[in-house]
C-alpha positions in Angstrom: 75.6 91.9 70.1 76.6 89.5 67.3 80.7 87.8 68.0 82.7 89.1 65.2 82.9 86.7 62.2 86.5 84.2 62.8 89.1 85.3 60.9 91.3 82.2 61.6 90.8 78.7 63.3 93.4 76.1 64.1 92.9 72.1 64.9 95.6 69.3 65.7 95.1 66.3 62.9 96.1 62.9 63.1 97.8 61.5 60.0 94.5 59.6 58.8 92.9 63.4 59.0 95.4 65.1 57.1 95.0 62.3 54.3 91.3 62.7 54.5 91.1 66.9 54.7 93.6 66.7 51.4 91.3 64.2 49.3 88.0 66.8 50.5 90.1 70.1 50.1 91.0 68.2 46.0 87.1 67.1 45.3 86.0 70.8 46.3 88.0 72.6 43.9 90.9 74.2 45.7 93.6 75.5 44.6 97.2 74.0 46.3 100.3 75.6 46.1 103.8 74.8 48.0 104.0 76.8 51.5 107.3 76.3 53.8 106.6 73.8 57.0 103.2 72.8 55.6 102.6 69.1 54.3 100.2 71.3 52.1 98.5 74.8 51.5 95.1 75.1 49.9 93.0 78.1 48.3 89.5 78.7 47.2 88.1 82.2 47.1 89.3 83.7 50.3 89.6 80.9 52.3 93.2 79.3 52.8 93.4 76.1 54.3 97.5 74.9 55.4 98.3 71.6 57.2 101.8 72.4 58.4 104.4 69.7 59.1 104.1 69.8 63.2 101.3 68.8 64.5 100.2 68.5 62.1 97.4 71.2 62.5 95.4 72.6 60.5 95.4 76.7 60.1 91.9 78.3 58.3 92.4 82.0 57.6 90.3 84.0 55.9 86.3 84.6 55.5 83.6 81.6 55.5 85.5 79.6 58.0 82.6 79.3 60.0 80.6 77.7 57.3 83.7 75.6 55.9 84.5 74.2 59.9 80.7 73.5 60.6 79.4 71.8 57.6 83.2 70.3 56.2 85.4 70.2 59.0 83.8 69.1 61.7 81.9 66.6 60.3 83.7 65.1 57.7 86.8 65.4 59.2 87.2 65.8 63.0 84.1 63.6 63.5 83.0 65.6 66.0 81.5 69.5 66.4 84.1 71.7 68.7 83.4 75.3 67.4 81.4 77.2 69.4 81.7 74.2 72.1 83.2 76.7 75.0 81.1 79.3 74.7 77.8 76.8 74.6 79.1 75.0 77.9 81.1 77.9 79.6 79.3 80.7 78.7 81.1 82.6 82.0 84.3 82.5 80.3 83.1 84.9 77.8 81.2 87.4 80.2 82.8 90.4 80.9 84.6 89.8 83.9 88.9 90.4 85.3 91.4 87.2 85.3 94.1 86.9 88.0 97.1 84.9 87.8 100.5 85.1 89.6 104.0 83.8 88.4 107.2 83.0 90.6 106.1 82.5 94.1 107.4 78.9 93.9 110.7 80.0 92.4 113.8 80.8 94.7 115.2 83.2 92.0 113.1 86.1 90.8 109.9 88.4 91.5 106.8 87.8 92.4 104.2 88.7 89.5 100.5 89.0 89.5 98.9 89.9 86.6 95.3 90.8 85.6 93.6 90.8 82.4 90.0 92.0 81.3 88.3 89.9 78.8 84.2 90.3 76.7 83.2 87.7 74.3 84.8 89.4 72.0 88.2 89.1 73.4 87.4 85.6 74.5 86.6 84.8 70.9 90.5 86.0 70.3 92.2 84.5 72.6 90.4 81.1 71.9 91.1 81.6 68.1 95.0 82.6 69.3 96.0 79.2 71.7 95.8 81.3 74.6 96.0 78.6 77.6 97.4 78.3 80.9 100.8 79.4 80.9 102.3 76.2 82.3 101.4 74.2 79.8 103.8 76.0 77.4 106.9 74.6 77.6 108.7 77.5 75.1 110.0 81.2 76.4 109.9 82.1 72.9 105.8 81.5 72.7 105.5 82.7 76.4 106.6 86.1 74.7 105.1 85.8 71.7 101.4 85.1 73.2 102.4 88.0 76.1 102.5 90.6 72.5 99.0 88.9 71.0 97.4 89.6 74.6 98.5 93.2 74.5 97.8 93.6 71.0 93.7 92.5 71.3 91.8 95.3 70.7 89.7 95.8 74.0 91.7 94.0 76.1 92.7 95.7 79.7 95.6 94.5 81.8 97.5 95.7 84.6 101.0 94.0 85.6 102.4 94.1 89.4 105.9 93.2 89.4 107.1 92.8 93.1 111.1 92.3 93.2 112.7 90.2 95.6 114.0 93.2 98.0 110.3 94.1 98.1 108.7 91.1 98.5 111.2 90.3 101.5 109.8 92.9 102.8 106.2 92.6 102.4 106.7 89.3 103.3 108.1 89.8 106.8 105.1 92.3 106.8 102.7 90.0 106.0 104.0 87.3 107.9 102.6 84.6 105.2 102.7 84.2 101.4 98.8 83.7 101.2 98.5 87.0 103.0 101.0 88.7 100.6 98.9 87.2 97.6 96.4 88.7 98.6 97.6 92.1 98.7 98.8 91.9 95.2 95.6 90.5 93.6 93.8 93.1 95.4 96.1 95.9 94.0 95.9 94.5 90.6 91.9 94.4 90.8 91.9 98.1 91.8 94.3 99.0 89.0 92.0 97.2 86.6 88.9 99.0 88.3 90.3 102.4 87.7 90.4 101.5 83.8 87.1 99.4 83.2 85.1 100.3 86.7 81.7 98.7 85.4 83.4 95.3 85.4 81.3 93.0 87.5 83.5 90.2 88.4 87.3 89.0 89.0 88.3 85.2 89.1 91.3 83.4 90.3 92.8 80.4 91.5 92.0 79.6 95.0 95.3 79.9 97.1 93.4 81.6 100.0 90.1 82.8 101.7 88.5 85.7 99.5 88.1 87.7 102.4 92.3 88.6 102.5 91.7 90.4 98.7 88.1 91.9 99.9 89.8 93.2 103.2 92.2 94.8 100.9 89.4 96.9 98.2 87.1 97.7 100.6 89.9 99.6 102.5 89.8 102.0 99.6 85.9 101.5 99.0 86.3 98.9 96.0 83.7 96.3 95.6 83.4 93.2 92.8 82.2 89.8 93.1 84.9 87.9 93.7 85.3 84.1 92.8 87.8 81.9 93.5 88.1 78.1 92.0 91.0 75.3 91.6 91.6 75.2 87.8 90.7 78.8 87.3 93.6 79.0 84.5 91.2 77.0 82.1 89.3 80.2 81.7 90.8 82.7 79.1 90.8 85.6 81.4 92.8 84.0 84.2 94.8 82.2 80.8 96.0 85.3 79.5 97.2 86.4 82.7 99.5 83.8 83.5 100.9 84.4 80.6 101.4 87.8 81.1 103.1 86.9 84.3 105.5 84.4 82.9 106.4 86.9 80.5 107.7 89.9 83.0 109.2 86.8 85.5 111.3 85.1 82.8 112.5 88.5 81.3 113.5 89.6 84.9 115.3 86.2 85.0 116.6 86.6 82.3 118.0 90.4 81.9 119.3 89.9 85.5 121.4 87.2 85.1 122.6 88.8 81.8 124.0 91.5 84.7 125.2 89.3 86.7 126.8 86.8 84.7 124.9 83.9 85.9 121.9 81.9 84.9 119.2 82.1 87.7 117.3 78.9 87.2 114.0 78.5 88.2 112.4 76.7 90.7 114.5 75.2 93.9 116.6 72.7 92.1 120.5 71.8 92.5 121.3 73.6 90.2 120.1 77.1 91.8 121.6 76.3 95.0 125.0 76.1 93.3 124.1 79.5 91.8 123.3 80.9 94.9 126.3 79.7 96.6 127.8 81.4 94.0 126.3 84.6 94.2 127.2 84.7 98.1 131.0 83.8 97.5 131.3 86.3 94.8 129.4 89.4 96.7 128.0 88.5 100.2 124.8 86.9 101.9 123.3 90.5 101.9 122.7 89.8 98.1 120.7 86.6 98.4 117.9 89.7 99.7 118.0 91.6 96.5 117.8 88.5 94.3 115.8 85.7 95.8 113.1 84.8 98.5 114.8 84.7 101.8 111.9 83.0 103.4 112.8 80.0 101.4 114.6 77.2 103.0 117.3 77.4 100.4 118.0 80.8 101.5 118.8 79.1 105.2 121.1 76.2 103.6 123.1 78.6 101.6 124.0 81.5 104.4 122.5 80.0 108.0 124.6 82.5 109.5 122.7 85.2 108.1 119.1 83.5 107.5 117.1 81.6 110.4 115.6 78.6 109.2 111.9 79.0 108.8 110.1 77.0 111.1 109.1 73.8 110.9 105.7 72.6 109.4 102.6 71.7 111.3 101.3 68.4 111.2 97.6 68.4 109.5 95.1 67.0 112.0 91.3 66.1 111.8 
């Protein structure tokens, strides 16, 4: 089946570029008008062409973009060919197939998410056209949310989101007796949620935290099966991308909505600045509500309360 013809294309330019894409966009007859943020905006039939201001970058909307970035862009401008370039030499990434991602199991403060997504080429032809990428390399909440919406928006697209709050995960986690084990658990309920709405997917990737086997334990207890891979850098694929972002998205607004309650900010990570919050949180309530709010397994929870929190115990040494 043919990909769907692009529809809109973005590219960062350096200064030199910009100069040189105005002089081509001038001798082939377009049409510029003012645009807010844009050094300029360009028109010619129904292709638009705008260069805004940060970047800069260069945004292509419209129909022949294909044409105008193959035998213009690339070559004249970019000095090298990068459309098509993923899908040419990571043709997996655009195979039907599940991504898995988790957020918040380094931070003190929060949930646990995992989150799953279900890309096709099609989809994959979206999210590369949208700036869909691993979700720490986006610095801004605001885009975190505004890429989460895009995901959920993309017509075909399948997700599931497992949100496990801190009571719970304390839980699980004594339970479990590790994190890796826990991890597990939850990929392996998010790949059965995802199997329930598209149950001819053949594949689910993530990043490799532990041995496959804890997740395959997990289906085949309920007679799920699908190939499993795990690799280190799985977030470069836009499957395991979109996930991420997914799971940022629900972390952050639990952060955020219960701190709101609270009157707090509940940082992330295991910084200063949380450990004053949860010193905080102990004076004003009690060490009880450390359990409802963070990760008691954490050292932190030990340095705030000891009285009420062992300290975990202390790590083994690697050997040969």
């Amino acid at each position: 089946m043919a990909a769907p013809p692009l529809t809109t294309y973005t590219a960062p330019l350096s200064s030199d570029q910009v100069k040189a894409l105005r002089q081509l966009l001038d001798d082939s007859g377009f049409d510029f008008s003012p645009k807010p943020y844009t050094l300029f905006f360009a028109q010619k039939n129904k292709l638009s062409v705008a260069v805004y201001e940060k970047g800069p970058k260069v945004l292509l909307q419209g129909k022949g973009i294909e044409d105008f970035v193959s035998f213009e862009l690339e070559p004249k401008i970019l000095g090298e060919a990068r459309l098509g370039y993923e899908e040419v030499h990571s043709p997996e990434m655009f195979e039907p197939h599940f991504g898995i991602d988790e957020s918040g199991k380094g931070d003190f403060f929060g949930p646990l998410v995992i989150a799953g997504v279900f890309t096709d080429r099609a989809i994959a032809r979206a999210f590369l056209e949208n700036g869909i990428q691993d979700s720490k390399r986006i610095g801004s909440d605001a885009k975190i949310r505004a890429l989460a919406k895009m995901i959920r928006q993309t017509p075909g697209v399948s997700l599931d989101v497992v949100q496990i709050g801190p009571e719970r995960y304390n839980d699980l986690y004594e339970k479990f007796g590790n994190l890796n084990s826990l991890l597990g658990w939850g990929h392996a309920r998010v790949i059965e949620n995802l199997l329930a709405k598209r149950p001819d997917c053949p594949r689910a990737l993530s990043d490799k935290f532990a041995d496959a086997r804890v997740i395959e334990k997990a289906l085949l207890q309920r007679g799920q099966r699908i190939q499993l891979e795990q690799r280190t850098k799985a977030e470069s694929d836009f499957a395991v991308a979109a996930a991420s972002i997914l799971a940022r998205a629900a972390f952050i607004d639990w952060l955020e909505r219960t701190g709101k309650r609270l009157g707090l900010t509940l940082g992330r990570g295991v910084s200063a600045a949380v450990k004053e919050t949860a010193r905080q949180i102990v004076e004003k309530e009690d060490s009880a509500a450390l359990r409802r709010l963070a990760k008691i397994h954490f050292r932190t929870a030990h340095e705030i309360a000891p009285d009420h929190y062992a300290a975990p115990p202390p790590r083994r040494e690697w050997r040969k």
